[in-house]
C-alpha positions as CSV (number, residue, x, y, z in Angstrom):
1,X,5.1,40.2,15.8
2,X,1.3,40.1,15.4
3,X,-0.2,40.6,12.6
4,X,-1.7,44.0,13.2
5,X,2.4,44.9,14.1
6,X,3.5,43.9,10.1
7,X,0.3,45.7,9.0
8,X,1.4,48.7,10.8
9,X,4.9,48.3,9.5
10,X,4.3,47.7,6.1
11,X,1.9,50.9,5.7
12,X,4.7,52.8,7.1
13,X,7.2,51.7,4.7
14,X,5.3,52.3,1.9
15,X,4.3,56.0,3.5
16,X,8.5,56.6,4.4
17,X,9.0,55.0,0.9
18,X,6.6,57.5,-1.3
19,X,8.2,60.7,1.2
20,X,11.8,59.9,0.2
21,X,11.1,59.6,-3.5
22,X,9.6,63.0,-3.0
23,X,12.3,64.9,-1.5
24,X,14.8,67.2,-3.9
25,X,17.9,66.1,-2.7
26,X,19.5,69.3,-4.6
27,X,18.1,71.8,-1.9
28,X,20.0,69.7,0.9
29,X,23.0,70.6,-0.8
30,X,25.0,67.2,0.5
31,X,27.0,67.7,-2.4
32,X,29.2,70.2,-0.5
33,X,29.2,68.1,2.5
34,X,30.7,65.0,0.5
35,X,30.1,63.6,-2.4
36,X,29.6,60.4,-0.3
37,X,26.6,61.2,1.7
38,X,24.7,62.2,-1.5
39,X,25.1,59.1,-2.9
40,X,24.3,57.2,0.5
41,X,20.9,59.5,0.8
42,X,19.8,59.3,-2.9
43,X,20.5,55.6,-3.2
44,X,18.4,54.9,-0.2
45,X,15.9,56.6,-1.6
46,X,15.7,55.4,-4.7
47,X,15.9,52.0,-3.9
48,X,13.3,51.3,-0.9
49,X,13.3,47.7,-1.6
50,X,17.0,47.7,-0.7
51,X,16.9,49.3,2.4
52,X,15.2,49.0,5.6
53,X,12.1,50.8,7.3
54,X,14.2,52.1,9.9
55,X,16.9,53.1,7.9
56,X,14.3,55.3,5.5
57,X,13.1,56.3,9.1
58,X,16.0,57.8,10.3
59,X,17.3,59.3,6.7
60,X,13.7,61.2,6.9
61,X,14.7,62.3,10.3
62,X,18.3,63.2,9.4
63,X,16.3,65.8,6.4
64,X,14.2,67.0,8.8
65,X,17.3,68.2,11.2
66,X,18.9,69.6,8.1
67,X,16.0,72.2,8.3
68,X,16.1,72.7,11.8
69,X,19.6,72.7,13.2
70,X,22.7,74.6,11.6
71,X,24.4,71.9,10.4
72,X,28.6,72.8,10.8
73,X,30.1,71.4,7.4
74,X,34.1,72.1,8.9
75,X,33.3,70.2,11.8
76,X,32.3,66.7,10.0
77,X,34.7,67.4,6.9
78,X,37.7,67.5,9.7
79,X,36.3,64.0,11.8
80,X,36.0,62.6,7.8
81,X,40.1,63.5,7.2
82,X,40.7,62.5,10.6
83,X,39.6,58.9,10.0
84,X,41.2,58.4,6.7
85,X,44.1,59.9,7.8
86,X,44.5,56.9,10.4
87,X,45.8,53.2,9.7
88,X,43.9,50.5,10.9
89,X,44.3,46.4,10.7
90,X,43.4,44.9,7.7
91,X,44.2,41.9,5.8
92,X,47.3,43.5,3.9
93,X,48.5,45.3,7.6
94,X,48.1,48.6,8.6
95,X,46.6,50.7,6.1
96,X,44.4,54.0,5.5
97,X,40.8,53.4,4.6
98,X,38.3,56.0,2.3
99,X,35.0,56.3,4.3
100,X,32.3,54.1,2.5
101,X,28.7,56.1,1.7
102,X,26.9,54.7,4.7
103,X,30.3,55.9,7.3
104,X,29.8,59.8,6.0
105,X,26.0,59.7,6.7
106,X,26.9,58.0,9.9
107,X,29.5,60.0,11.3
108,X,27.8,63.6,9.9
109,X,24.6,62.5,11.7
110,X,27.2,62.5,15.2
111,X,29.5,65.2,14.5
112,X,27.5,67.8,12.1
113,X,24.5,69.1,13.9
114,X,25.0,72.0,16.7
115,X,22.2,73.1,19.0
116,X,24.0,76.5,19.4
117,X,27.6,77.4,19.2
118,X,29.8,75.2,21.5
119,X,27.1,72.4,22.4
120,X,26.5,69.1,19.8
121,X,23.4,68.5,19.4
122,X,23.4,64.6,19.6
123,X,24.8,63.0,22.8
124,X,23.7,59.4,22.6
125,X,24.0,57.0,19.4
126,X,23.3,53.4,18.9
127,X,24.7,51.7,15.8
128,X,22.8,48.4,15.7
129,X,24.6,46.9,12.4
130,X,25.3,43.0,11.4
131,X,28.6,41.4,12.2
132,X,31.6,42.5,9.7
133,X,30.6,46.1,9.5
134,X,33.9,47.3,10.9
135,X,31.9,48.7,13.4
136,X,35.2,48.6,15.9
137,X,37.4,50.3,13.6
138,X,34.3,53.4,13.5
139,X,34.1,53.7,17.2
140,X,38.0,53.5,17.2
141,X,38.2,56.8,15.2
142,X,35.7,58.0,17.9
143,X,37.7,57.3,20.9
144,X,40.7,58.9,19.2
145,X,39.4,62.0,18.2
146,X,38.2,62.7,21.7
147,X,41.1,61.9,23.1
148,X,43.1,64.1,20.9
149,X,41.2,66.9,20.3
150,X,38.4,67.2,22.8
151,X,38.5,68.6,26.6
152,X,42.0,68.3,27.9
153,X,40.9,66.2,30.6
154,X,38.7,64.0,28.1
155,X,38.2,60.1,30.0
156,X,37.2,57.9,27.3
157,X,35.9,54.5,28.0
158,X,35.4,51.2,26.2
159,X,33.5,49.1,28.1
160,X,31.4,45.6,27.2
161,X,30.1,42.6,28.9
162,X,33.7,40.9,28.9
163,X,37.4,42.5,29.8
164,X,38.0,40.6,26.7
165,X,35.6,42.4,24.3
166,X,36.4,45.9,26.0
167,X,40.0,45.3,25.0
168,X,39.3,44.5,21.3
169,X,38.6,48.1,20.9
170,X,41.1,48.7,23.5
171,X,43.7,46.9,21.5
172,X,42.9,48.2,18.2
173,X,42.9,51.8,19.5
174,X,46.5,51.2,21.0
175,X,47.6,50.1,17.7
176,X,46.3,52.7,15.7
177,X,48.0,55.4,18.3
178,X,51.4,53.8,18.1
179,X,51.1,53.5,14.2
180,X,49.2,56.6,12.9
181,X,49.6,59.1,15.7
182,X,53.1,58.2,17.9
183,X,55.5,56.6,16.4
184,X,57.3,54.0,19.0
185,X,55.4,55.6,21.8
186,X,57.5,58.8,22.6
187,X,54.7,60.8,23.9
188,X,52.1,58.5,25.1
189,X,52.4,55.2,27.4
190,X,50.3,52.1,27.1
191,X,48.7,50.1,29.9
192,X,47.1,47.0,30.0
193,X,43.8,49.1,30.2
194,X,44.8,52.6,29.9
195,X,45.8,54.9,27.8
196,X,47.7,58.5,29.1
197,X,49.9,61.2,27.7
198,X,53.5,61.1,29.5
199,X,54.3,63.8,32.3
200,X,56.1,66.0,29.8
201,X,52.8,66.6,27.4
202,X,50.4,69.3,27.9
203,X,47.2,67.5,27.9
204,X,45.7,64.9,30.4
205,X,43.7,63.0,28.4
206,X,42.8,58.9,28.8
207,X,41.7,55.9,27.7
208,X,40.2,53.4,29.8
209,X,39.2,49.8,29.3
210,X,36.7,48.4,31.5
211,X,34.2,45.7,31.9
212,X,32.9,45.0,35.2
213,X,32.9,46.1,38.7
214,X,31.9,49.6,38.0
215,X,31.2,50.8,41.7
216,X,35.2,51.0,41.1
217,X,34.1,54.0,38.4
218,X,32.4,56.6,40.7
219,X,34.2,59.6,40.8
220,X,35.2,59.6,36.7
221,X,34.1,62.0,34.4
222,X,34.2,60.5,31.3
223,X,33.5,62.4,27.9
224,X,32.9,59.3,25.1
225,X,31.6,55.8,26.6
226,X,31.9,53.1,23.3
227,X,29.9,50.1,25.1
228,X,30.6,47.3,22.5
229,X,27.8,44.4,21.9
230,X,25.8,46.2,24.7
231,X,22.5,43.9,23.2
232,X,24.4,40.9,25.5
233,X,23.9,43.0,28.7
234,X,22.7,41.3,31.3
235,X,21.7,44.8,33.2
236,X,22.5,48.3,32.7
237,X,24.7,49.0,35.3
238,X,28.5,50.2,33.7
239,X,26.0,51.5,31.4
240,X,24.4,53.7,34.0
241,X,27.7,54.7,36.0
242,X,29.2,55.5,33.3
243,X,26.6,57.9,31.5
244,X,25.9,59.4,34.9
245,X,29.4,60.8,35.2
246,X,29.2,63.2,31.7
247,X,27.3,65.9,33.8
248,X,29.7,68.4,33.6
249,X,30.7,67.6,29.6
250,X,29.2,70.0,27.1
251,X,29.8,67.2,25.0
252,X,29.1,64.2,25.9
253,X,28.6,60.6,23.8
254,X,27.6,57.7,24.3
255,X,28.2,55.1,21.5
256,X,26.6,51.7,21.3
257,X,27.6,49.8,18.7
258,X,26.2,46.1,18.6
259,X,24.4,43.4,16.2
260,X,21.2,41.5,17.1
261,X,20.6,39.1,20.3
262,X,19.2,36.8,22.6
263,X,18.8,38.4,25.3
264,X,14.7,40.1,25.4
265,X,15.0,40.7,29.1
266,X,18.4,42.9,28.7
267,X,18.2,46.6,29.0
268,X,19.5,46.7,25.1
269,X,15.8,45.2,24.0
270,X,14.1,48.0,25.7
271,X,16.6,51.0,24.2
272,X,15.7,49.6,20.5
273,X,11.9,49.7,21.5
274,X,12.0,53.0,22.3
275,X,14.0,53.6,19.4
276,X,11.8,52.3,17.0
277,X,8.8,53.7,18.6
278,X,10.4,57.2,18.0
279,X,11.0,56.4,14.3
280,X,7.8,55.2,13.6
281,X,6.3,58.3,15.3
282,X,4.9,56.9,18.4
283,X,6.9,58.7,21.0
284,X,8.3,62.6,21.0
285,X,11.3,62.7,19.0
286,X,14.8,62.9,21.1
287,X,16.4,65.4,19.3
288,X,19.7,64.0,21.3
289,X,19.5,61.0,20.1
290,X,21.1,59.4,16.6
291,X,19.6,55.6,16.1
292,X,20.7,53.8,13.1
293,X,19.0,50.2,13.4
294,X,20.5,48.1,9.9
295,X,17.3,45.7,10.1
296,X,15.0,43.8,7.9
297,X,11.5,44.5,6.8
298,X,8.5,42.6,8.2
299,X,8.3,40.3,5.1
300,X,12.3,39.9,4.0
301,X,13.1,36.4,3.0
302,X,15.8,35.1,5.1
303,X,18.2,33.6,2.4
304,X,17.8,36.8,0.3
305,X,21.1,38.8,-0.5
306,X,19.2,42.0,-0.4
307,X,17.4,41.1,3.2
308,X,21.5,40.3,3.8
309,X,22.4,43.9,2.7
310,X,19.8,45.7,4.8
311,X,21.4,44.6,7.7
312,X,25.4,44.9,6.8
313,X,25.5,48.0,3.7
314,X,29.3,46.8,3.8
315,X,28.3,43.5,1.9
316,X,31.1,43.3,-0.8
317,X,33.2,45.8,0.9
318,X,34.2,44.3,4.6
319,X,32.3,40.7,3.9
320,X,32.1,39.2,0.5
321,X,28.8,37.5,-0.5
322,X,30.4,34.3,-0.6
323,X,30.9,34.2,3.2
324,X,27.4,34.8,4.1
325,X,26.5,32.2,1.6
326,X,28.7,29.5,3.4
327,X,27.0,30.9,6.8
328,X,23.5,30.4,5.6
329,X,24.3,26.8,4.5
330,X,25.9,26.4,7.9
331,X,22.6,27.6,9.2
332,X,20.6,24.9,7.6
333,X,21.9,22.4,10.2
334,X,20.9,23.3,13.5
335,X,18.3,25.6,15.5
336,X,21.0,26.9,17.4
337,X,22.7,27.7,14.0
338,X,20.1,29.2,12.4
339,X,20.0,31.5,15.6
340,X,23.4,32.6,15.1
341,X,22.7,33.1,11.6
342,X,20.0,35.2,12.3
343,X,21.3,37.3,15.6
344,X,25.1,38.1,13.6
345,X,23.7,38.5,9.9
346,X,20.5,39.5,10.1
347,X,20.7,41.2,13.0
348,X,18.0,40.6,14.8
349,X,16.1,39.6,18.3
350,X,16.3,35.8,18.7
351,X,15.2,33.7,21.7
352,X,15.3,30.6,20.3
353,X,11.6,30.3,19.1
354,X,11.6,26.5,18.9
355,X,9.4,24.2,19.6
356,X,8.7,20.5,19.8
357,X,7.3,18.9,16.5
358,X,6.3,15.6,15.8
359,X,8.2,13.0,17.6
360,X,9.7,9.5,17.1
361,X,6.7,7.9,19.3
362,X,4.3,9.2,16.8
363,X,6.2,7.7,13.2
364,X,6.6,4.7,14.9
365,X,2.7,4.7,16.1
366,X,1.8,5.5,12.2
367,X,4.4,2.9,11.4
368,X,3.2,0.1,8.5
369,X,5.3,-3.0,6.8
370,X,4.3,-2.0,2.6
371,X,6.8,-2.7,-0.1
372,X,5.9,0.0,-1.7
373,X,7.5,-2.1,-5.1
374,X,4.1,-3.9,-4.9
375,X,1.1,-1.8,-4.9
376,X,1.3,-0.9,-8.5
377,X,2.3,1.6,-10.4
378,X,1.1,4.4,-8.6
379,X,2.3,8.0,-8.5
380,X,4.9,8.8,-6.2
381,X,7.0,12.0,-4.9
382,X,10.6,11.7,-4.1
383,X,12.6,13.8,-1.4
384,X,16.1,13.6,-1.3
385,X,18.5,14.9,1.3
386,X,22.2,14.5,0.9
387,X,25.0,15.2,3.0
388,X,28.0,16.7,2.1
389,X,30.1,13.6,1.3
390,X,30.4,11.8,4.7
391,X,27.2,11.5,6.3
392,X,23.8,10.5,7.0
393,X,21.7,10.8,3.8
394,X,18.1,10.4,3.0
395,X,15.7,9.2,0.3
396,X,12.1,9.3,1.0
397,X,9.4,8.0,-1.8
398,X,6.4,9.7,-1.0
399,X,3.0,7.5,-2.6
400,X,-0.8,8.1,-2.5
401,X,-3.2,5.5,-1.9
402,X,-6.4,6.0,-3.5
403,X,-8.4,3.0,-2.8
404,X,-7.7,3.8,0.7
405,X,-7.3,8.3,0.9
406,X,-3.8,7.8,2.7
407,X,-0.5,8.1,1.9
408,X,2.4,6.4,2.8
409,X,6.1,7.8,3.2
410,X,9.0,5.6,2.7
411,X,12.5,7.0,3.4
412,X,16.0,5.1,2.9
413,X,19.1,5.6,4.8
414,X,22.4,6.0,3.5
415,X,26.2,5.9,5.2
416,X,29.7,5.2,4.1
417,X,31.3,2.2,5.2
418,X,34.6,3.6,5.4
419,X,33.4,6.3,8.3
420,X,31.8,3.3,10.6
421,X,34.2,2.7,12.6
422,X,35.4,6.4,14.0
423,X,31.4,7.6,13.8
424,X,30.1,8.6,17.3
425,X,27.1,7.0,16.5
426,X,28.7,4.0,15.3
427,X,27.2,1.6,17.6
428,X,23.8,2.6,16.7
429,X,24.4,2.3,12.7
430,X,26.3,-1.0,13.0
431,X,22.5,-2.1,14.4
432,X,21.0,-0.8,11.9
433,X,22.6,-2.0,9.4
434,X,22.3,-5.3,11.0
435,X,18.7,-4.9,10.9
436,X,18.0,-3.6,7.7
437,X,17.3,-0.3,8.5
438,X,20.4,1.7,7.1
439,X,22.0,1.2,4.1
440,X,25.8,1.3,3.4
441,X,27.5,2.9,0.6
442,X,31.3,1.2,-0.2
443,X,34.0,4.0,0.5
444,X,34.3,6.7,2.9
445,X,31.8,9.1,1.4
446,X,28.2,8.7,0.1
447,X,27.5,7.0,-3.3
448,X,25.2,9.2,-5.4
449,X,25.3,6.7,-8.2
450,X,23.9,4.2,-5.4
451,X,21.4,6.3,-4.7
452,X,20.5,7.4,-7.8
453,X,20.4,3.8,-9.3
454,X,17.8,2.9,-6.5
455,X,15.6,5.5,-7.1
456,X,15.7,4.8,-10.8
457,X,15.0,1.2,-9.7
458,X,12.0,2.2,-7.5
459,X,10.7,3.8,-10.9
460,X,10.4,0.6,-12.9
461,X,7.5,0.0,-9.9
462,X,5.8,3.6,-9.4
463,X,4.9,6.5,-11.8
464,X,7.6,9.0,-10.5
465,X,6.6,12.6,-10.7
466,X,9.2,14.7,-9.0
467,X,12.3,14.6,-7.5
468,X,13.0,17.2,-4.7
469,X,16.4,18.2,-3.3
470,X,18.3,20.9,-1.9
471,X,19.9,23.1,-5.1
472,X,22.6,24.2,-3.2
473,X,24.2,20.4,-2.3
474,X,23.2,18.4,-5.4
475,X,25.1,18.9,-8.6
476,X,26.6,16.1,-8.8
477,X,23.8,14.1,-7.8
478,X,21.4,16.2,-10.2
479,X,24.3,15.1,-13.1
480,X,24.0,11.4,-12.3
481,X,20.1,11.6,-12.9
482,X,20.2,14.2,-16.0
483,X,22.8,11.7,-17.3
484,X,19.9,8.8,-16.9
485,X,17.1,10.8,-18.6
486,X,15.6,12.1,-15.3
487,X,16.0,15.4,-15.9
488,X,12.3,16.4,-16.1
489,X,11.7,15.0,-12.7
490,X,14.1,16.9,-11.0
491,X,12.6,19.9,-8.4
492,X,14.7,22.7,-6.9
493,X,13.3,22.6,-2.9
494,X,14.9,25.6,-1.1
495,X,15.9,24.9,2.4
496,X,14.2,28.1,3.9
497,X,11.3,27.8,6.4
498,X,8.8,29.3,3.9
499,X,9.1,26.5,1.7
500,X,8.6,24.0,3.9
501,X,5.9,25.7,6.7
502,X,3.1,24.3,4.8
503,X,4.2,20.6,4.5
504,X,4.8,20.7,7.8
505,X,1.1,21.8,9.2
506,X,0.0,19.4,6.5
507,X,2.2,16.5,7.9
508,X,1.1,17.0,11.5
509,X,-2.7,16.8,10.5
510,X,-2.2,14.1,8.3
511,X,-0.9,11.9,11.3
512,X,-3.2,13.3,13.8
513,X,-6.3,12.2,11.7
514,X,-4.5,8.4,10.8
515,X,-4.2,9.2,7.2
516,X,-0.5,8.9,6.8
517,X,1.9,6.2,7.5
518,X,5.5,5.5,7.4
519,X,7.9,2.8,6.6
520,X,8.7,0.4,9.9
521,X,12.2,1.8,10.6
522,X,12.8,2.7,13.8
523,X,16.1,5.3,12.2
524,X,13.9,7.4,10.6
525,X,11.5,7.8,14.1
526,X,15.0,8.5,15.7
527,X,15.2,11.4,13.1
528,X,11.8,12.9,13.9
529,X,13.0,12.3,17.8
530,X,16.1,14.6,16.9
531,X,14.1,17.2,15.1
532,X,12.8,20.5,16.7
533,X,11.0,23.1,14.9
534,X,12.4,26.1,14.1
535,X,9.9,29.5,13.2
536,X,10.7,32.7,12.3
537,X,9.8,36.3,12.1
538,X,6.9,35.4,10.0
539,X,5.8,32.6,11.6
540,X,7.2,30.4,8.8
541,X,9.1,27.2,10.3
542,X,10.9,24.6,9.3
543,X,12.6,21.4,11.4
544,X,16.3,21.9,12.5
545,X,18.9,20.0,14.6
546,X,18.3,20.2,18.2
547,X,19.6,17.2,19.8
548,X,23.6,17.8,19.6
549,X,25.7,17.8,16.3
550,X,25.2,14.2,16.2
551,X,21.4,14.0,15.8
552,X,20.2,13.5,12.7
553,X,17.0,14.7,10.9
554,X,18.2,13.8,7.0
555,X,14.7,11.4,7.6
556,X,12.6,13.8,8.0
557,X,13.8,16.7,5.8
558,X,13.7,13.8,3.0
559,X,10.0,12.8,3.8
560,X,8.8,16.7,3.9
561,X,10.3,17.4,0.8
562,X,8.7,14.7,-1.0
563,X,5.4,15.5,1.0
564,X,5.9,19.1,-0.2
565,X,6.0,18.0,-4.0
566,X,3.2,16.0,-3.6
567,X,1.0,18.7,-2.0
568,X,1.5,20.4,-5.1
569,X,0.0,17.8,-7.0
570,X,-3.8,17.9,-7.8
571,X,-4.8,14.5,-7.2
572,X,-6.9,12.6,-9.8
């Protein structure tokens, strides 16, 4: 985004903000609807910070067609029974499931409005929501209910990329028939992709799963059209034949339901462009049209639980906070990681937007033999960046030297012995350590008391002023130094790109004017050599993985940690 885009976006969340905690709910009388939907529509207005732009957007628009368009009450408290009168998978089997808040506002925004007396007035819907929304079981109750109790001849269709992913709502909806609706199949017969009432029933309804080849759909008439993950579309083709075949329907849907993506050139990209154009007021309003687009503000934090729950309001009820929490530390160790991170749970656009940062041929060009034990007692930064238990770790002492305005970064390697020999890089490290360059910990996992006591050894040599590490993967380390009187040093460096966007610009004009150095190891260039950088929405980046799971960058996430403390520091 440029900046005149988050301008623009931020005045319009304040402005949608300040019009919702206006509006007297009372006189929208959502109490008779469901108690539900009240609490869905107050909440999110009395909590911007919690909820999105476009979800303030859209609950502005969904008051706004209150006043305009007789709203049918029966219509959405019989879809709301219908669903919870259903079983669907879950982790205890098949059981019935309450609508949540956000579900009423959803499905009333689908099945409550009426143009006139038989016609719907919304026809197409995109539900743009993070992984683990039960987003399937929703468009499951869809199919059904269209199948059951819409035209006789009603042709409903779930259709993705894959014949795989079409049959996951194919599947489900199968299940939910034979379990909920026909017991052992008496009335109904199942397919391998279609659905159909036996000869003996009155009505000729279907469900179809398909996927590709639709010049085979021509000549269908379909009623509902559930395209699942359509944001991986490559074109728009099923898309288009089926759409074009709900001429005759008075009323038609078309359900989207999918999380962020890749894919910029896919015809999903444009849809959500002109979607948020017509929330933001830029384009005439589609009054056919029902977009609910679960996505982060302009300047969310990315390892924020609230940023989380903007994009997935089922947070603690489909996906526990813990799970995301374990897929944002997974995120932490690759680009392509962090993409998935951010495409599933944050539900966003993402290419990719990695570039290349400093590389191995520059640290070793800045390279320089100091024992940093021997230049007195100067005042040094520490980084440290652990692994796990099993891996490459990293310890980077971070000194200034003020006779000559540079600095100098040192950084220490750690590995367990007892993982040598079934490493992939094992040849590699067994050089190293042959050389000097890495050093090995006895046991198969990494020594914290090893690497505490050598830090705590380099302090009998240099004035130590902090200690940075990751909070999330220390504890035990952080024990070990408490437990040695180093508590006061210690520094909590969080792993998100904001934190470490600016010692990153300042590393890169450090070494391009020669005021920086590094220790001569030739394993911590090969960690720079691995690194590429990652940036996000706001421009804020940070170094990932990007050569393969077994390129390592502990090197330089150590030395920008302790350059990051030290930036902090005003020099003498």
């Amino acid at each position: 985004m440029t900046e005149d885009e988050k301008q623009r976006d931020r005045a319009i969340k304040a402005e949608v903000s300040e019009y919702l905690a206006g509006v007297n709910f009372d006189s929208y009388g959502l109490e008779d609807i469901d108690s539900r939907l009240d609490i869905y529509c107050r909440g999110v207005a009395d909590a911007p910070e919690e909820h999105g732009m476009y979800e303030q957007l859209q609950l502005r628009r969904f008051l706004q067609r209150l006043n305009k368009y007789d709203f049918r009450i029966d219509e959405v408290q019989k879809f709301f029974k219908f669903y919870e009168f259903l079983k669907f998978d879950g982790t205890k089997g098949r059981q019935r499931y309450k609508l949540t808040p956000v579900q009423t506002y959803l499905f009333s925004n689908v099945y409550g409005f009426y143009e006139d007396d038989t016609h719907r007035l919304v026809n197409d819907v995109i539900w743009m929501i993070a992984r683990k929304f039960s987003k399937t079981t929703s468009v499951t109750a869809i199919a059904i209910y269209d199948y059951l109790f819409g035209d006789d001849n009603a042709q409903v269709y779930t259709a993705a990329n894959t014949f795989p992913q079409a049959k996951i709502c194919y599947d489900e909806i199968c299940k939910v028939l034979k379990c909920s609706i026909d017991p052992g199949l008496k009335r109904m017969k199942t397919l391998r992709d279609t659905i159909k009432w036996k000869k003996s029933e009155k009505r000729n309804s279907s469900i179809t799963c398909v996927a590709n080849s639709p010049d085979k759909l021509d000549g269908g008439n379909s009623s509902t059209n559930i395209f699942d993950e359509f944001s991986q579309a490559d074109d728009n083709e099923l898309y288009g034949v089926l759409t074009s075949s709900m001429g005759v329907r008075e009323n038609p849907l078309n359900v989207i339901i999918t999380t962020g993506s890749d894919k910029v050139n896919g015809p999903f990209y444009g849809m959500v462009e002109n979607a948020q154009a017509i929330l933001r007021g830029e384009r005439p309003d589609n009054p056919h049209r029902f977009d609910a687009l679960f996505v982060p503000d302009v300047d969310d934090a990315e390892d924020s639980l609230v940023t989380w729950r903007k994009a997935n309001p089922h947070i603690g009820i489909t996906v526990r906070e813990s799970f995301l929490e374990k897929e944002w530390t997974k995120a932490q160790e690759s680009a392509e990681k962090m993409k998935n991170f951010r495409i599933k749970y944050l539900n966003r656009f993402d290419t990719g937007s990695n570039h290349q940062w400093i590389n191995g041929k520059v640290i070793r060009d800045h390279a320089r033999k100091i024992d940093i034990d021997k230049i007195g007692f100067m005042d040094c930064h520490v980084g440290v960046d652990l692994s796990a238990t099993n891996d490459l770790s990293a310890v980077a002492y971070h000194v200034y030297l003020y006779e000559e305005k540079k600095s100098h970064t040192h950084v220490d390697l750690y590995f367990p012995e007892g993982k040598m020999a079934q490493h992939p890089n094992r040849k590699i490290y067994e050089k190293w350590v042959e050389k000097g360059w890495l050093k090995l910990c006895k046991g198969s996992i990494i020594d914290y008391d090893q690497i505490a006591m050598d830090i705590l050894e380099h302090g009998k040599h240099l004035h130590i002023m902090k200690i940075a590490l990751d909070p999330n993967r220390a504890e035990e380390f952080r024990n070990i130094i408490i437990a040695t009187g180093g508590k006061e040093y210690l520094y909590d460096y969080k792993q998100t790109n904001y934190y470490f966007t600016k010692p990153v610009e300042g590393m890169e004009r450090a070494l391009a004017k020669n005021v920086m150095s590094f220790n001569d190891n030739p394993a911590v260039a090969w960690c720079f050599d691995n690194c590429t950088l990652d940036v996000d929405n706001m421009e804020n980046c940070k170094p990932m993985k990007g050569n393969g799971e077994n390129g390592k960058i502990d090197g330089a996430i150590a030395a920008l940690q302790a350059y990051g403390v030290a930036m902090q520091q005003v020099r003498r």
